[in-house]
C-alpha positions as CSV (number, residue, x, y, z in Angstrom):
1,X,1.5,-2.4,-1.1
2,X,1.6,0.9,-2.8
3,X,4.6,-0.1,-5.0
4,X,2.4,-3.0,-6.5
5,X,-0.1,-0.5,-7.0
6,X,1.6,1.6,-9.0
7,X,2.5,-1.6,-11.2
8,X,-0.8,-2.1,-11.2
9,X,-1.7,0.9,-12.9
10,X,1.0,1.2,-15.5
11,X,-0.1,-2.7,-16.3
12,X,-3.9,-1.7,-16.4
13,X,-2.9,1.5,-19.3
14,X,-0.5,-1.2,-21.0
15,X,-4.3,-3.4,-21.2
16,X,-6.4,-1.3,-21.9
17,X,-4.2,0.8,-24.5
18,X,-4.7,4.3,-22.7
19,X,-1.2,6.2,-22.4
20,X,-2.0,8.4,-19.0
21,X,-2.3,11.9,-18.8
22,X,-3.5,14.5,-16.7
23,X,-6.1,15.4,-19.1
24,X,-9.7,16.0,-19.2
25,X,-10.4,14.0,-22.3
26,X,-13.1,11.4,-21.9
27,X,-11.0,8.2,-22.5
28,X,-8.6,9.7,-19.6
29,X,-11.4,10.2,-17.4
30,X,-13.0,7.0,-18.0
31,X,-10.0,4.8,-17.7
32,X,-9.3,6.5,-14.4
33,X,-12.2,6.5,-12.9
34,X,-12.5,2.8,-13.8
35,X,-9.4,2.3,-12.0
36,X,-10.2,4.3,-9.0
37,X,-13.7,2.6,-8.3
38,X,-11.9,-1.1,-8.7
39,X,-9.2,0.1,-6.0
40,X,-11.7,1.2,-3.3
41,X,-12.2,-2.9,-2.5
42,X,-8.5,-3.3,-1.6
43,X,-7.0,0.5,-0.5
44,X,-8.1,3.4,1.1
45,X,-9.3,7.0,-0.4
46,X,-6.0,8.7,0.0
47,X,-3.4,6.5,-1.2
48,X,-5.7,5.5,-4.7
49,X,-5.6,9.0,-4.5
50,X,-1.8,9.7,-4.7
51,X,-1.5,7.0,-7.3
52,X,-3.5,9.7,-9.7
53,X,-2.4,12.8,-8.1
54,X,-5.4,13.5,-7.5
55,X,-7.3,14.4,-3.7
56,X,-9.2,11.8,-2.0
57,X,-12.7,13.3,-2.7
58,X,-11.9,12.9,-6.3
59,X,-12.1,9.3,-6.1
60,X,-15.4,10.1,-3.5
61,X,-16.7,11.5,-7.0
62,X,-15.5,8.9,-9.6
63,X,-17.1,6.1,-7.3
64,X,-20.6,7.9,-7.1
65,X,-20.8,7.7,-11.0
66,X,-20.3,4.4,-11.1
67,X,-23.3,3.5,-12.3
68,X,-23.8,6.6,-14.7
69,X,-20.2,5.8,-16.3
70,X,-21.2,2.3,-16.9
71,X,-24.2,2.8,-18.7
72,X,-23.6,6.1,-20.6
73,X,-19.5,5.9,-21.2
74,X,-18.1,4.6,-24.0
75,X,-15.4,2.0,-23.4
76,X,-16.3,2.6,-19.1
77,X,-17.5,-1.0,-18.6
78,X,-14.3,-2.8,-20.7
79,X,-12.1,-0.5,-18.2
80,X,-13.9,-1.5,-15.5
81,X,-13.8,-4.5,-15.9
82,X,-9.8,-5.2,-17.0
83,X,-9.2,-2.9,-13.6
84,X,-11.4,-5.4,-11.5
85,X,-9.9,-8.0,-12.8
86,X,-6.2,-7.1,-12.6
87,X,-7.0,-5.1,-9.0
88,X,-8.3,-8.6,-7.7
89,X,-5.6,-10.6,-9.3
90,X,-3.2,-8.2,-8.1
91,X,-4.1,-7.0,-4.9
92,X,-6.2,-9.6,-4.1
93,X,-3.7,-12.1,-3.9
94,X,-1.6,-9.1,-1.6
95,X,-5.1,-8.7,0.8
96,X,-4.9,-12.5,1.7
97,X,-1.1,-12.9,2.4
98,X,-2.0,-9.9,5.0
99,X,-4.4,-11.6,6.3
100,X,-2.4,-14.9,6.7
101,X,0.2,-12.7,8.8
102,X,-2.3,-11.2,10.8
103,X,-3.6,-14.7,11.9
104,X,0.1,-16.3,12.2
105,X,0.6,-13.0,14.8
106,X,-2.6,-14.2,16.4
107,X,-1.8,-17.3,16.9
108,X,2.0,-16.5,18.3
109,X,0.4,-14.3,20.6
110,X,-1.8,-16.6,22.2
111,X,1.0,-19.7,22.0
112,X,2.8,-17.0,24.4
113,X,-0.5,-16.4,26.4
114,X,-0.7,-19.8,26.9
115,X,2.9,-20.4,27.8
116,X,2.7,-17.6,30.6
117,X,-0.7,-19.2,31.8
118,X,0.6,-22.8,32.1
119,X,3.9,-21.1,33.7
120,X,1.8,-19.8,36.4
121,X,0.0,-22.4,37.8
């Protein structure tokens, strides 16, 4: 999953017309920070973290402006909102095959449950 992550975010720059950088210039932040908030839904603190090089209390931060960025940043929101939409697209799609695995384990573990059951009596 972390592999299409990283696609993810060299497609969301290609979108939104941001080359990265390290850098502490406002569209950088922004477009980040975008980014970071729309992966929360579908990974975990640390690993949006190393997609950005950055710690896992950095994305802690980005999410608690949220709502700050998105009414005072220029451009914010349109980030935002391509990252949503390509992180659901994306990694949406990834979150359900998971789940569809998870439930296929399920069910083979009970088929065998059931086998061992009937077996006994």
């Amino acid at each position: 999953m972390k592999e299409s992550a990283k696609r993810l975010v060299d497609d969301y720059y290609r979108v939104i017309g941001v080359t990265p950088e390290k850098g502490r210039r406002r569209p950088q932040v922004a477009a980040r920070a975008a980014m970071m908030v729309a992966m929360r839904k579908y990974l975990s603190l640390s690993v949006i973290g190393s997609l950005f090089d950055a710690h896992h209390t950095t994305v802690i931060h980005h999410s608690n402006k949220h709502d700050a960025n998105m009414r005072w940043l220029d451009d914010y929101k349109s980030y935002y909102d391509a990252a949503r939409y390509l992180c659901s697209a994306t990694l949406g799609k990834q979150e359900e095959s998971i789940k569809v695995r998870i439930i296929d384990n399920q069910i083979n573990n009970l088929k065998r449950i059931k086998k061992e059951i009937i077996n006994s009596i």
